[in-house]
N, C-alpha and C positions, 0 to 999 in steps of 0.2 A: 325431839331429843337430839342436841346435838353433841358429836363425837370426836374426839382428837385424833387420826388416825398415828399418829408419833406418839402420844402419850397413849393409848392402849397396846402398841405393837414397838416399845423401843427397838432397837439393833447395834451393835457394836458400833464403836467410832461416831456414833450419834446420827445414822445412817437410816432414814425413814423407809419403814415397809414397803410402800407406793415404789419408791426410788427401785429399791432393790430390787423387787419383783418387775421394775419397765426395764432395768439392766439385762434379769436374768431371760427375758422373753425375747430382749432384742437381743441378746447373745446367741439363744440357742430356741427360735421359735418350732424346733422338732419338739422341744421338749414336751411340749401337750400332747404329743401322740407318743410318747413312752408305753411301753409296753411294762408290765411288773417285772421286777429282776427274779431270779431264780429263789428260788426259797433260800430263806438263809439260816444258819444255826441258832434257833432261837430269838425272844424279840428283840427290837434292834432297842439299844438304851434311852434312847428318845420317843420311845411311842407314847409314854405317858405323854409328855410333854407334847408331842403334836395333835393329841388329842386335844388337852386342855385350849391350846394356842387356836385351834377349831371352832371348835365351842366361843370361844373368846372373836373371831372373826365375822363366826354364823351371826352371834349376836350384835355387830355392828353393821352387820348387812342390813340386817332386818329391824335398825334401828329401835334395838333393844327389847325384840317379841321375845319371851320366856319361854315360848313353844319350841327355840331353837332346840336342837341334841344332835348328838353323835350317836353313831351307833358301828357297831363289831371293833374291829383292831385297824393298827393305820397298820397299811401295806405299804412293805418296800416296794419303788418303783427303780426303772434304769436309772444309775447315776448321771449326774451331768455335770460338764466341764466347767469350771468358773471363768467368765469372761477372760479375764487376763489371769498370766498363771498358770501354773501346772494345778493347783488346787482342783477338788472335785466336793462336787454336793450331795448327799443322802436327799432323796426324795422320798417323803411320807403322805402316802395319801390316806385319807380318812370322808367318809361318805358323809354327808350332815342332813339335817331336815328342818324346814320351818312350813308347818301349817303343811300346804299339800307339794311346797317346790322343794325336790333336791337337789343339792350342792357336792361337789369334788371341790375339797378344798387340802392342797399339797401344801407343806412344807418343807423345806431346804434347809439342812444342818451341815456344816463342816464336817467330809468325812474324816474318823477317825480321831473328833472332839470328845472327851468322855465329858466333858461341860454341857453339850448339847448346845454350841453356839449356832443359834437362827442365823441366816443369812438371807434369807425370801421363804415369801409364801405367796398365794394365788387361791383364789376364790371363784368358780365357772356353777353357774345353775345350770343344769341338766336340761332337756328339755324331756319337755313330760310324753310319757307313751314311748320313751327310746330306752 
């Protein structure tokens, strides 16, 4: 089964996932060791949505196993800084699962979009027994 990674993950400015996410890794390669940010008031307005966009990634991982899911809430992570710019990014993580491997799969929203503008996400398999 093959996948469009552009056509299932558009982005603003016609700006592919892939791209974004090698931008935002070589901008800020701490960012995988983010620690979760403090609790915040309530969920953040994107959670559905980074859920769905999960789900929607798991599933091209795994080119197209049904077994994928999400499960619990995506958690704020630290923010981080956008390559150029004063802008800054909302980090949503959400846990996923296909068959027996688990996934951390983050996504990046423009903070303080009520639109919920993607700007990356990142997909990392867990290693098992950790």
């Amino acid at each position: 089964m093959s996948h469009s990674i552009k056509a299932a993950f558009p982005l603003r400015n016609g700006t592919c996932a892939a791209t974004a996410l090698a931008l935002w890794m070589l901008a800020s390669p701490s960012a995988a060791l983010a620690k979760p940010a403090a609790k915040a008031q309530g969920p953040h307005p994107c959670e559905g949505a980074a859920r769905e966009v999960a789900l929607k990634l798991l599933r091209l991982q795994s080119d197209g196993d049904e077994r994928a899911s999400v499960e619990g809430d995506a958690t704020l992570q630290k923010p981080v800084k956008a390559p150029k710019g004063k802008a800054k990014y909302d980090v949503l993580q959400v846990m996923g699962f296909v068959y027996k491997a688990t996934f951390r799969v983050r996504v990046l929203y423009l903070q303080g979009d009520a639109s919920c503008a993607r700007v990356g996400m990142e997909i990392v398999e867990m290693p098992a027994g950790g």
